[in-house]
N, CA, C and O atoms as a GROMACS GRO file, in nm:
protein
  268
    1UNK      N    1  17.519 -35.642 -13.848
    1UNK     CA    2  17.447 -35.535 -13.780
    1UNK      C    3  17.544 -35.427 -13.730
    1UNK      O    4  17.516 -35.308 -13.736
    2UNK      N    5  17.658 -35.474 -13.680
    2UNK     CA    6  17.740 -35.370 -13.626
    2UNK      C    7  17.806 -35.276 -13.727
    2UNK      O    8  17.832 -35.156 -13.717
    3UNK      N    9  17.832 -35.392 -13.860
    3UNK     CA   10  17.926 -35.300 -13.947
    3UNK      C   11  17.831 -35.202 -14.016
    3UNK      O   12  17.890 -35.101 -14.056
    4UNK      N   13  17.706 -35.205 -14.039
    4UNK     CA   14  17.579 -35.073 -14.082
    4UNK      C   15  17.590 -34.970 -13.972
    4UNK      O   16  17.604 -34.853 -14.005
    5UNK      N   17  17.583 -35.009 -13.817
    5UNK     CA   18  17.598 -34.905 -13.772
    5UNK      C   19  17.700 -34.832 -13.778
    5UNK      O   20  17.698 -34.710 -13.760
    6UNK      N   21  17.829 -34.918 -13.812
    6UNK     CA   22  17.967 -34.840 -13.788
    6UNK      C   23  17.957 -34.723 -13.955
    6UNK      O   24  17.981 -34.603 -13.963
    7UNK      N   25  17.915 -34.817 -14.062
    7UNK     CA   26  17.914 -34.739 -14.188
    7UNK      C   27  17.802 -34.604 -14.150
    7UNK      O   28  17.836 -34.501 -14.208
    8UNK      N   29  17.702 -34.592 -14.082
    8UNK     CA   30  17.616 -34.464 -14.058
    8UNK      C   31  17.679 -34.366 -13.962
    8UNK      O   32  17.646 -34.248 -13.977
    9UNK      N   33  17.780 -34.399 -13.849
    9UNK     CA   34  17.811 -34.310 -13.781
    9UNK      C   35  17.935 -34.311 -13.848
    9UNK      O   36  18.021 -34.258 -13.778
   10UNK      N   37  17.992 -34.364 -13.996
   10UNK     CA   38  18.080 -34.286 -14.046
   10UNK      C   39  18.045 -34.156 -14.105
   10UNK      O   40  18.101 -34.049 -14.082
   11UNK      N   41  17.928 -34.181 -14.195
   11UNK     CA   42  17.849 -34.132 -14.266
   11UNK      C   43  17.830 -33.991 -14.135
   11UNK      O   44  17.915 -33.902 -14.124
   12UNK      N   45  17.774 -33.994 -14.097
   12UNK     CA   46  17.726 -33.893 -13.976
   12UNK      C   47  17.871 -33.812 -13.928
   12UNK      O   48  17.877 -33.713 -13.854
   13UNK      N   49  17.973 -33.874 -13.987
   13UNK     CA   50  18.090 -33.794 -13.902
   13UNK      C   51  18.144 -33.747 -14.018
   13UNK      O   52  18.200 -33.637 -14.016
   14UNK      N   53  18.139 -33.799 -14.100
   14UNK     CA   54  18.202 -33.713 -14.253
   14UNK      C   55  18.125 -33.605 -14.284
   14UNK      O   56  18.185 -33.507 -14.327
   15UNK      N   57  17.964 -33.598 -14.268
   15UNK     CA   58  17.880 -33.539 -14.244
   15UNK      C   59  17.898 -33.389 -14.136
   15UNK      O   60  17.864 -33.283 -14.190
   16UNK      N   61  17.936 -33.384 -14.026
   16UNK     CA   62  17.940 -33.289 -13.952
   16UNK      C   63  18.102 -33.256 -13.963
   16UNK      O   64  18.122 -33.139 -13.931
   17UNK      N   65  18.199 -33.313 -13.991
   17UNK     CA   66  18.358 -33.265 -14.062
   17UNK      C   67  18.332 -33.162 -14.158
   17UNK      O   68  18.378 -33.048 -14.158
   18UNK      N   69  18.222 -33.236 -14.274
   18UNK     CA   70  18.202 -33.113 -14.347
   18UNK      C   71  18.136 -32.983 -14.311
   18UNK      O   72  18.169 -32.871 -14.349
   19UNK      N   73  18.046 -33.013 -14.238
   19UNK     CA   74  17.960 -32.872 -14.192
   19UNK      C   75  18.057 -32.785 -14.090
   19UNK      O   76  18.042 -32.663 -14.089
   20UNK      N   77  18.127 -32.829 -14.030
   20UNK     CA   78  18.231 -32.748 -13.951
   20UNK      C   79  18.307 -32.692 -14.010
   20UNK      O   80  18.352 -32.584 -13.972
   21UNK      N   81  18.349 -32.761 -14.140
   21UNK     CA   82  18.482 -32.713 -14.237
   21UNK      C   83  18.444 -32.583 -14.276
   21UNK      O   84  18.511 -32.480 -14.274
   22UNK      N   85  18.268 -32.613 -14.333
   22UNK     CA   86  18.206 -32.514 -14.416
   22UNK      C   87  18.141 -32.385 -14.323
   22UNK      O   88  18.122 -32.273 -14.371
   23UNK      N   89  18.115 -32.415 -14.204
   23UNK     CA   90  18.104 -32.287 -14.138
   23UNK      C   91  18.215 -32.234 -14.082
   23UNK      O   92  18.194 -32.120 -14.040
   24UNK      N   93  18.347 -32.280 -14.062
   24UNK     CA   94  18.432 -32.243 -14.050
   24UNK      C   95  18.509 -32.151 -14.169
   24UNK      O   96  18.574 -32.055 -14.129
   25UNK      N   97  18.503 -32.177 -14.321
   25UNK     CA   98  18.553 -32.129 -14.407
   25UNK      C   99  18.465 -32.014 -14.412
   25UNK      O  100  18.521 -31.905 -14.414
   26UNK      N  101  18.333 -32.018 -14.413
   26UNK     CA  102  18.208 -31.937 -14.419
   26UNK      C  103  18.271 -31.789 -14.348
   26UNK      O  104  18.291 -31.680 -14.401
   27UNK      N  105  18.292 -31.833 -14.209
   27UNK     CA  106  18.300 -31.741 -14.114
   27UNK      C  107  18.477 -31.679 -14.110
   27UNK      O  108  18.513 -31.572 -14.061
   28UNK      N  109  18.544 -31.759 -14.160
   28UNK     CA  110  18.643 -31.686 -14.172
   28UNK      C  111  18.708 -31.589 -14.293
   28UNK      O  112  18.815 -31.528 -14.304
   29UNK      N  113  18.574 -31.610 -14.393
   29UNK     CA  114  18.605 -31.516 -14.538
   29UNK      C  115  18.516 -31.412 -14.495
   29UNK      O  116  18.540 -31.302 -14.544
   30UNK      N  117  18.427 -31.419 -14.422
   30UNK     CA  118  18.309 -31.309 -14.361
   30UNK      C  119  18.411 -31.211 -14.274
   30UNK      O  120  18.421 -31.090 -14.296
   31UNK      N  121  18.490 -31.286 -14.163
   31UNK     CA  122  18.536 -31.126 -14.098
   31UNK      C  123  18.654 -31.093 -14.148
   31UNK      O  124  18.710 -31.004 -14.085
   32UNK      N  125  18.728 -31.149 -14.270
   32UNK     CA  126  18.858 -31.117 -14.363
   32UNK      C  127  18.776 -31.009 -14.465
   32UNK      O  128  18.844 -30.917 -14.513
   33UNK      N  129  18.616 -31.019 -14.504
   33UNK     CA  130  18.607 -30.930 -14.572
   33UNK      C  131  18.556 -30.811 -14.518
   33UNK      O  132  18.570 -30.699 -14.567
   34UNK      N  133  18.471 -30.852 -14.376
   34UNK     CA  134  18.400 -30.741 -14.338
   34UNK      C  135  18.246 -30.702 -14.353
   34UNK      O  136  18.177 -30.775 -14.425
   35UNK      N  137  18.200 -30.614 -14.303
   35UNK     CA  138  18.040 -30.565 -14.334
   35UNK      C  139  17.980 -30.593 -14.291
   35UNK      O  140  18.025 -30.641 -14.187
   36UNK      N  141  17.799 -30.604 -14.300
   36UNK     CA  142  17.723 -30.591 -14.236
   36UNK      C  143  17.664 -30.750 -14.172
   36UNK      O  144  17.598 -30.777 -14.072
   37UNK      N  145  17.733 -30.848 -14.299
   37UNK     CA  146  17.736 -30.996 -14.242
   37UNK      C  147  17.816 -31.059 -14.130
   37UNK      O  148  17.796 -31.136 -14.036
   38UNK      N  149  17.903 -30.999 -14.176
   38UNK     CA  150  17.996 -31.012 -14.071
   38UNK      C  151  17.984 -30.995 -13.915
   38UNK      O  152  18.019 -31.076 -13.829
   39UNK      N  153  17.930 -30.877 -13.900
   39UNK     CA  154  17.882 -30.800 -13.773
   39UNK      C  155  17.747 -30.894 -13.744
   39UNK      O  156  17.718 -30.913 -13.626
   40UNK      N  157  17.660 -30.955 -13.852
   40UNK     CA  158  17.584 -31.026 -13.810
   40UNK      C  159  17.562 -31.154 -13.796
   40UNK      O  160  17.454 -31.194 -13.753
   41UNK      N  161  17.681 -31.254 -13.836
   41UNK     CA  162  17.675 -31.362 -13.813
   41UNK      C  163  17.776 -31.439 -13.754
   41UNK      O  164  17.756 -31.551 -13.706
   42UNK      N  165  17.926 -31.359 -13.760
   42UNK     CA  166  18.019 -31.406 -13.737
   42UNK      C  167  18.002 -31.487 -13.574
   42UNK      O  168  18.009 -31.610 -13.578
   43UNK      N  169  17.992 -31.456 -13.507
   43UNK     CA  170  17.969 -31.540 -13.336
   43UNK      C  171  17.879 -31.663 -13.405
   43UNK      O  172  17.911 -31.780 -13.424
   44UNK      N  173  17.796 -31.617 -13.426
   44UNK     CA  174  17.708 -31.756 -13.455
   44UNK      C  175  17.729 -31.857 -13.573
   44UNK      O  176  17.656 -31.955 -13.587
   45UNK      N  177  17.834 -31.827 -13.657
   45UNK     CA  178  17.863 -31.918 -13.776
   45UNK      C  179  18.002 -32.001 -13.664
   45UNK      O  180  18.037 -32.119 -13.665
   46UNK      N  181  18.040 -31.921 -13.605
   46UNK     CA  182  18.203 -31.982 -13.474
   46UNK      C  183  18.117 -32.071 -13.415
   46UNK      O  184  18.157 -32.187 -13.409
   47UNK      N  185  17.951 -32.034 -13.345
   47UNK     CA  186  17.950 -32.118 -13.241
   47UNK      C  187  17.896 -32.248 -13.308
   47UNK      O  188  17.927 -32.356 -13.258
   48UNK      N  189  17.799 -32.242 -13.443
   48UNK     CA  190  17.791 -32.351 -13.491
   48UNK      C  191  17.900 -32.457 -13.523
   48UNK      O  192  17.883 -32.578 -13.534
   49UNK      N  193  18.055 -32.362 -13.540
   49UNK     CA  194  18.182 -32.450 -13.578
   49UNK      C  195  18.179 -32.546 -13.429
   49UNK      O  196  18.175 -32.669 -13.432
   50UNK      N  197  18.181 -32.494 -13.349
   50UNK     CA  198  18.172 -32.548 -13.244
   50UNK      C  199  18.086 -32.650 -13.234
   50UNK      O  200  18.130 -32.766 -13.235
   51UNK      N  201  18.014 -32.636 -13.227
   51UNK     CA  202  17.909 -32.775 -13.212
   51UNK      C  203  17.923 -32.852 -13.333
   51UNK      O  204  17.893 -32.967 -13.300
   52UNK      N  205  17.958 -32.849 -13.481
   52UNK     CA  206  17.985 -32.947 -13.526
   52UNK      C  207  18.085 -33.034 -13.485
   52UNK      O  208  18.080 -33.157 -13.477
   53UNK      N  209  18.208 -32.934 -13.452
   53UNK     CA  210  18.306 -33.053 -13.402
   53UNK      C  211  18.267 -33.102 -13.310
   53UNK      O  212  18.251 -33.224 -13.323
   54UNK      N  213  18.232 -33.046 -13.177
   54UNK     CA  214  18.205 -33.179 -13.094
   54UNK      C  215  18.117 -33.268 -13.100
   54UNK      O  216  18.095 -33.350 -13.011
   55UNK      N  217  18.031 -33.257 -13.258
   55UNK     CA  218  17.944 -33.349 -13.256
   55UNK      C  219  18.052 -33.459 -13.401
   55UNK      O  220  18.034 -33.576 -13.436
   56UNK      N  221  18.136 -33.378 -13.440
   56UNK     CA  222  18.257 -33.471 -13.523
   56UNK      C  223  18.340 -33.582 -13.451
   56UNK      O  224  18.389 -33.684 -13.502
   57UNK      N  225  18.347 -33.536 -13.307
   57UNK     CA  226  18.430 -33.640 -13.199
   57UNK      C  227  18.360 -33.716 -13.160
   57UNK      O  228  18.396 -33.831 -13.135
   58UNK      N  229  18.208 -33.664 -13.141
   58UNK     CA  230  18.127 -33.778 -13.055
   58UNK      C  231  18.107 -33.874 -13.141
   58UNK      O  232  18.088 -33.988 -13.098
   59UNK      N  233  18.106 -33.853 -13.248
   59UNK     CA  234  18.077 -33.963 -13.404
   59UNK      C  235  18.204 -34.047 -13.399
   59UNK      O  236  18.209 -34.167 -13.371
   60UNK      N  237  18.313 -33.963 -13.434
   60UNK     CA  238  18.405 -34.028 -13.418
   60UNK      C  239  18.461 -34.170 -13.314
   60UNK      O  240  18.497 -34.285 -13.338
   61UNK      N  241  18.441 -34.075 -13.177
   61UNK     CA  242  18.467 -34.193 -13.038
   61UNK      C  243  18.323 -34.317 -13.091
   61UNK      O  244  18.342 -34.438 -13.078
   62UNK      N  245  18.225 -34.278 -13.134
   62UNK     CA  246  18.157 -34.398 -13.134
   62UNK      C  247  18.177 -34.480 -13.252
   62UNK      O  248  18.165 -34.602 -13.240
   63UNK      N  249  18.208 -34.424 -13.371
   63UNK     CA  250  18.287 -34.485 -13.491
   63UNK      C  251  18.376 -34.605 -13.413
   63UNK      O  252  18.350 -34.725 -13.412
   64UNK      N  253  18.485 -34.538 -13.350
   64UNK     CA  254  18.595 -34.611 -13.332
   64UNK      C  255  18.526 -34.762 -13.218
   64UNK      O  256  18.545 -34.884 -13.225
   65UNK      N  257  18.464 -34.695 -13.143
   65UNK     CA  258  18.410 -34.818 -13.061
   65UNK      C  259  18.315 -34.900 -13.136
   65UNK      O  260  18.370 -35.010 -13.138
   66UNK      N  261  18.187 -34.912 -13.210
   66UNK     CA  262  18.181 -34.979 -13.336
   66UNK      C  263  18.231 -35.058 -13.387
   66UNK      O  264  18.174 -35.166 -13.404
   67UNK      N  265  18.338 -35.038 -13.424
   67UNK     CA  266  18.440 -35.128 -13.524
   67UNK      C  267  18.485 -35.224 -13.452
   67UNK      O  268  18.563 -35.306 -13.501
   0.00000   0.00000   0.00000
């Protein structure tokens, strides 16, 4: 029972690693290129980076306690 949960909140943390990676890359080719996306999403593609990671640590700290 423990090791399914530990394998889903891996799953869940590889999961939000990637979505941080990807709004992070997102948002940093947006204000390197400029324009009207840029001006319109850039804060909010950062603050989503944000909340993935701390939802990458909270996965993480409970990963590690899990195991």
């Amino acid at each position: 029972m423990i090791a399914a949960m530990a394998n889903f909140l891996l799953v869940l943390l590889i999961i939000f690693m990637a979505l941080a990676l990807g709004s992070l890359l997102v948002g940093v080719f947006a204000m390197g290129k400029g324009g009207d996306f840029n001006k319109k999403n850039s804060n909010k593609l950062m603050r989503y980076r944000v909340i993935f990671q701390a939802l990458a640590v909270l996965f993480f700290v409970l990963y590690m306690l899990a195991r």
